[in-house]
C-alpha positions as CSV (number, residue, x, y, z in Angstrom):
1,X,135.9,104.1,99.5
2,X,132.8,104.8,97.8
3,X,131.0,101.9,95.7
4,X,130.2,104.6,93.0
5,X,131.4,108.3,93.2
6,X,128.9,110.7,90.5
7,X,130.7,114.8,90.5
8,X,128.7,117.2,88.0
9,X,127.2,114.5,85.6
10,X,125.6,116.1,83.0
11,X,124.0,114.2,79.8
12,X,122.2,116.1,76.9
13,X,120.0,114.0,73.9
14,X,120.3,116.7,71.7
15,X,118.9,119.8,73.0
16,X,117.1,118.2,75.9
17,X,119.1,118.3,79.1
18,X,118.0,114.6,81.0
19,X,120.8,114.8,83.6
20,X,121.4,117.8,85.0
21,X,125.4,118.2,86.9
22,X,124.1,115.8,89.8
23,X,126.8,114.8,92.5
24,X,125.9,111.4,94.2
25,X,128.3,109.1,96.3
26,X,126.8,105.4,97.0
27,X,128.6,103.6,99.6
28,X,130.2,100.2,99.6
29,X,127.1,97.8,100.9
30,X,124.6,100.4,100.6
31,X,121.3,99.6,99.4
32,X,120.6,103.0,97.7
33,X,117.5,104.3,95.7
34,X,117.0,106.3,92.7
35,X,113.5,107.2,92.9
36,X,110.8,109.5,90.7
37,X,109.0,109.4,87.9
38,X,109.3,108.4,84.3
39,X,111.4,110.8,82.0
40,X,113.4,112.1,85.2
41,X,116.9,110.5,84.4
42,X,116.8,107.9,86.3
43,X,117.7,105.2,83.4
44,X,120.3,107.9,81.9
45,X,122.2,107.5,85.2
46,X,122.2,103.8,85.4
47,X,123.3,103.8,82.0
48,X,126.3,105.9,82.4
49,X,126.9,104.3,85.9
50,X,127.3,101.1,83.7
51,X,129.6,102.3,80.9
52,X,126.8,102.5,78.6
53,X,126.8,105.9,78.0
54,X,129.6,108.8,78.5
55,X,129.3,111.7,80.6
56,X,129.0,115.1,78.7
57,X,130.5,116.4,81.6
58,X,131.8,115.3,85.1
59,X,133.1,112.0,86.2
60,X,131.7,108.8,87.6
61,X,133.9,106.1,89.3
62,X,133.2,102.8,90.2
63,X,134.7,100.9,92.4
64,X,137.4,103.5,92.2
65,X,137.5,103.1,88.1
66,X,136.7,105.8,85.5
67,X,133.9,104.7,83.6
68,X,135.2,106.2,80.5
69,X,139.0,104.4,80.9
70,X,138.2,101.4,82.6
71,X,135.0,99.5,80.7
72,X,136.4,96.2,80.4
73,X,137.3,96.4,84.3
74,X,133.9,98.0,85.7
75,X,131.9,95.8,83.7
76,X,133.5,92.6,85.1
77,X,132.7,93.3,88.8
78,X,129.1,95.0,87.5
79,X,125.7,93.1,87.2
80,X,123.2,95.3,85.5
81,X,119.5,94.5,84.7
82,X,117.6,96.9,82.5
83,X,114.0,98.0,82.4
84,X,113.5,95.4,79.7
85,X,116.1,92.0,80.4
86,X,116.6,90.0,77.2
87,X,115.6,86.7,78.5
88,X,115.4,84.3,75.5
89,X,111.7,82.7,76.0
90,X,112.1,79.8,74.0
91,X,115.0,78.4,76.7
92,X,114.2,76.9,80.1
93,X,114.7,78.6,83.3
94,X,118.1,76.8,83.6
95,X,119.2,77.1,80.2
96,X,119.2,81.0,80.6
97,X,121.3,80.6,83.6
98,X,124.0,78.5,81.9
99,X,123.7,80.9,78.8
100,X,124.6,83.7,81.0
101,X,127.3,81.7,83.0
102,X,129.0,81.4,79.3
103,X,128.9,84.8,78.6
104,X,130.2,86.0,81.8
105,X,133.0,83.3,81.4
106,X,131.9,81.4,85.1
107,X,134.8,79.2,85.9
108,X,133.4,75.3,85.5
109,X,134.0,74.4,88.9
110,X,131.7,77.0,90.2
111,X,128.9,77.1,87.9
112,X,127.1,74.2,89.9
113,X,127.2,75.9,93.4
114,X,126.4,79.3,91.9
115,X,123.3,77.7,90.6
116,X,122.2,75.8,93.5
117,X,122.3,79.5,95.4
118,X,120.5,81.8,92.9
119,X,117.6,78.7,92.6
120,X,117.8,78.8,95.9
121,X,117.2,82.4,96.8
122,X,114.6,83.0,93.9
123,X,112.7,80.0,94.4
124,X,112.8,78.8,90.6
125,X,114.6,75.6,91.1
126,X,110.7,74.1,90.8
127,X,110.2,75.9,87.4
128,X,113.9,75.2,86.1
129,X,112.7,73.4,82.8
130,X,110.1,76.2,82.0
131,X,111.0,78.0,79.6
132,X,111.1,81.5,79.9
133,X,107.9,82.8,77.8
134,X,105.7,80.8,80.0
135,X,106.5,82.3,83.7
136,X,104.9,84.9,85.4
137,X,106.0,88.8,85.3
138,X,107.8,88.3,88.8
139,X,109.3,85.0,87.9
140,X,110.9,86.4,85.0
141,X,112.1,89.4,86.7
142,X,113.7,86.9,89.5
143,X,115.1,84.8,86.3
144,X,116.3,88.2,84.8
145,X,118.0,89.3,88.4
146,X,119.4,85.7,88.8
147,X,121.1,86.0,85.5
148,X,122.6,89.4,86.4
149,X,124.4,87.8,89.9
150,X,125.5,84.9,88.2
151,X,129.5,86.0,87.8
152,X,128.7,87.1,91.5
153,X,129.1,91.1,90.9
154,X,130.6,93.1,93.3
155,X,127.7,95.8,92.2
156,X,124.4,95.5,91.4
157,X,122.4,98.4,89.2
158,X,118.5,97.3,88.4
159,X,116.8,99.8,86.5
160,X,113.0,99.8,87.5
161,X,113.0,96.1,88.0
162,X,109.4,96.2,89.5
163,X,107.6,98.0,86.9
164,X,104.5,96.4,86.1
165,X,105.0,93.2,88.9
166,X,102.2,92.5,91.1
167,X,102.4,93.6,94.4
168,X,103.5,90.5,96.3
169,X,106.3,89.5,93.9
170,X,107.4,93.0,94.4
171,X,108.0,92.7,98.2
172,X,109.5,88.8,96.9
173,X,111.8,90.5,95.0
174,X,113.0,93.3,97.4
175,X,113.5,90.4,100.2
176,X,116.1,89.2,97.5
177,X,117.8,92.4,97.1
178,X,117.9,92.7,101.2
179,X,119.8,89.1,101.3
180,X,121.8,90.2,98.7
181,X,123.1,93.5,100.2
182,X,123.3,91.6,103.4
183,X,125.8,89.3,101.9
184,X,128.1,92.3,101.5
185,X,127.0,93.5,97.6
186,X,126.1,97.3,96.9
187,X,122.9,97.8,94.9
188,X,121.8,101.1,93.3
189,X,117.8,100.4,92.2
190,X,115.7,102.3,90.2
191,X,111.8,102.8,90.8
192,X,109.0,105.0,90.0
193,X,107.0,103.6,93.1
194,X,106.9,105.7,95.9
195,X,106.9,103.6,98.4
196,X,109.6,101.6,97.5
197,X,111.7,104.1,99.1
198,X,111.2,102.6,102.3
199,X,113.4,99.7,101.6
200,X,116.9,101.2,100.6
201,X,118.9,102.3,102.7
202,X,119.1,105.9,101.3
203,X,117.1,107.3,98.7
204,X,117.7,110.4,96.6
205,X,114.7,112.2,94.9
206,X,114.8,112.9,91.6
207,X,112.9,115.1,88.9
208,X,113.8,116.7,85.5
209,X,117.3,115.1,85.6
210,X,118.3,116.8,89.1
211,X,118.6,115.3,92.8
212,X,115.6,117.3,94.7
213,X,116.7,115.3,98.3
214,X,118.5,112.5,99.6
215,X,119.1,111.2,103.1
216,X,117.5,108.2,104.5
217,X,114.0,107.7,104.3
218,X,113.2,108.3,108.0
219,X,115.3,111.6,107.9
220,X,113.5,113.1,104.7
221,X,110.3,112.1,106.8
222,X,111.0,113.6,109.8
223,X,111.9,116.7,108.0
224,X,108.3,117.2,106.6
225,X,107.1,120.4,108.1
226,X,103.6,120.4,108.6
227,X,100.8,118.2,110.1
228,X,99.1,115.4,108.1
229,X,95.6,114.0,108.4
230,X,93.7,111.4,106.6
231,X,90.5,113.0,106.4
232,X,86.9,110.7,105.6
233,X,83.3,111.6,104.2
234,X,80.7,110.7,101.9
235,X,81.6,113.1,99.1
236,X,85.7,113.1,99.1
237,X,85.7,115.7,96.3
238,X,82.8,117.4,97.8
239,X,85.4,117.4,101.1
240,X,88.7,118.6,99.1
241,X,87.2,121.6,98.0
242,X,85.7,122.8,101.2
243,X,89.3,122.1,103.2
244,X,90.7,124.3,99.6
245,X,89.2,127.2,100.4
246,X,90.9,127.6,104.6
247,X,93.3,129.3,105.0
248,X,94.8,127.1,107.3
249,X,95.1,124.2,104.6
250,X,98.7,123.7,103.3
251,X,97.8,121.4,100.8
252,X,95.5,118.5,99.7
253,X,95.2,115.3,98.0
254,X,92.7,112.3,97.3
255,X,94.5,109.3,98.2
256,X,91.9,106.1,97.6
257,X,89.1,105.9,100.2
258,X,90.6,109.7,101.8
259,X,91.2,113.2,101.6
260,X,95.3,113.6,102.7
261,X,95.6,117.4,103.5
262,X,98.4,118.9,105.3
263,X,97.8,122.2,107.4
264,X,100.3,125.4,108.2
265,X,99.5,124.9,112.1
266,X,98.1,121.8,114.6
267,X,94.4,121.7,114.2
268,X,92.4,122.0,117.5
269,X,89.6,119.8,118.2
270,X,87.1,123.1,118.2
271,X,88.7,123.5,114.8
272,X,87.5,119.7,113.5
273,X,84.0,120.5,115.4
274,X,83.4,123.5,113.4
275,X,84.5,121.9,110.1
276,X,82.5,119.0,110.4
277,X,79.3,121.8,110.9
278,X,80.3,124.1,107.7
279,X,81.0,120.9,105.5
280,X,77.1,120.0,106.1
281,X,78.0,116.5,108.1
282,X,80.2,115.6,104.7
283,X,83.1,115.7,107.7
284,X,82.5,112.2,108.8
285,X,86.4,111.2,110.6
286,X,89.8,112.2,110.7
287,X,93.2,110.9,111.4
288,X,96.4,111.5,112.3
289,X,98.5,110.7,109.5
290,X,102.8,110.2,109.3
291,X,104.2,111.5,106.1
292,X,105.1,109.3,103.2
293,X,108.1,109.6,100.7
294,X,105.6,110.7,98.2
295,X,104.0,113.7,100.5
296,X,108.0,114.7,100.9
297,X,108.4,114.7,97.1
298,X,105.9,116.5,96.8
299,X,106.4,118.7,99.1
300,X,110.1,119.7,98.0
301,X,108.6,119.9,94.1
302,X,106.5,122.6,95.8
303,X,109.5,124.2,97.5
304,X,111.6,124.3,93.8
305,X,108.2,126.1,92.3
């Protein structure tokens, strides 16, 4: 049975369409990604996956439960954490925790090992008397995810729960969510970064409230069409608009300290020699490059256009 079954979802805010009759199926221990940008639907969907909001149209089970007939139900085998987790700032680490184990109604004679485990696995036991307003962005979202798993959900949504965390509490807190799906939870996640793809299981690509792929993140990868090159020079703007006007360029974009442009056909080496003449010397290296999630997204955007 599917963890959470989606058939023609559709949600309006008055005449603005933000989910548009998407059918998604998320299997039991599946780590599975909702990723694109802001304002494509992604918290719409959570919400609604949540009992939050109801459907306009179509159905969405979990756990084999309508979420329009069975709230009380979904919600007690359902840890959610928003984009923006009230934590209360003025109680300690482990007064949260024991705040949340109240409202979830945690049986007495667990509360202590549950605890023990999500200290633990987020590494907060040392910081258990801090109160909340004085940790760091990624402690707080570990505190906020902790307090989600306390009643030991049988599914996990996170909405975004890395936006705005520095980059190695980000890859802290997807080790957590790889533990947790190991120990036999399903998680649907929510993120605008790109490359967070990479560590769900399955992904699906979303824009303008509509799924625009979704497979496994080595499958949409392998299905990119064309060649990719990391290309390097003095003037990387000077270089993007000499590889604009070939004919042979599929596309191109500045990505840091290169030029990423993908081409219709395998360059040959007499191809690079003569490019590196006509761009003046500017044409200083170039590399073969594997796609990315984002090049893919991209890329299918281009396809819908």
């Amino acid at each position: 049975m599917n963890a959470i079954k989606i058939t023609n979802f559709h949600k309006n805010y008055n005449s603005v369409e933000a989910v548009k009759g998407i059918d998604l199926a998320v299997n039991s221990g599946e780590l599975f990604g909702i990723i694109g940008p802001d304002g494509a639907g992604k918290t719409t969907l959570t919400r609604a996956v949540c009992t939050l909001l109801v459907p306009d149209d179509g159905t969405i089970f979990v756990d084999g439960k309508d979420v329009v007939q069975n709230v009380a139900r979904i919600r007690a085998i359902l840890g959610y954490m928003p984009q923006r987790f009230s934590l209360y700032p003025d109680l300690s680490v482990e007064q949260n925790l024991r705040f949340f184990a109240d409202l979830f109604q945690v049986p007495a004679q667990e509360r202590e090992e549950r605890l023990a485990k999500l200290f633990r696995f987020s590494r907060l036991e040392p910081f258990k008397k801090r109160k909340a307003e004085a940790l760091s962005g990624g402690m707080k979202q570990k505190l906020a995810l902790s307090c989600a798993l306390i009643h030991t959900p049988k599914i996990l949504v996170l909405d975004e729960p890395t936006l705005g965390v520095d980059p190695l509490s980000r890859q802290e807190f997807w080790q957590i969510l790889h533990k947790i799906r190991d120990e036999g939870s399903t998680i649907l996640v929510t993120t605008s970064y790109m490359d967070e793809a990479e560590q769900c299981d399955r992904v699906a690509l979303f824009f303008k409230g509509e799924i625009v792929g979704l497979d496994t993140p080595e499958n949409l990868k392998n299905h990119y069409p064309f060649p990719i090159y990391k290309i390097y020079g003095g003037d990387l703007r000077g270089l993007k608009s000499f590889f604009d006007t070939l004919n042979t360029v599929h596309t191109s974009q500045l990505f840091g300290d290169a030029l990423h442009v993908s081409f219709a056909e395998e360059p040959s080496l007499t191809d690079w020699k003569a490019w590196q003449a006509k761009s003046g010397g500017n044409l200083q290296r170039w590399v073969h490059h594997s796609p990315s999630i984002e090049d893919v997204f991209l890329e299918l955007l281009r396809e819908q256009t």
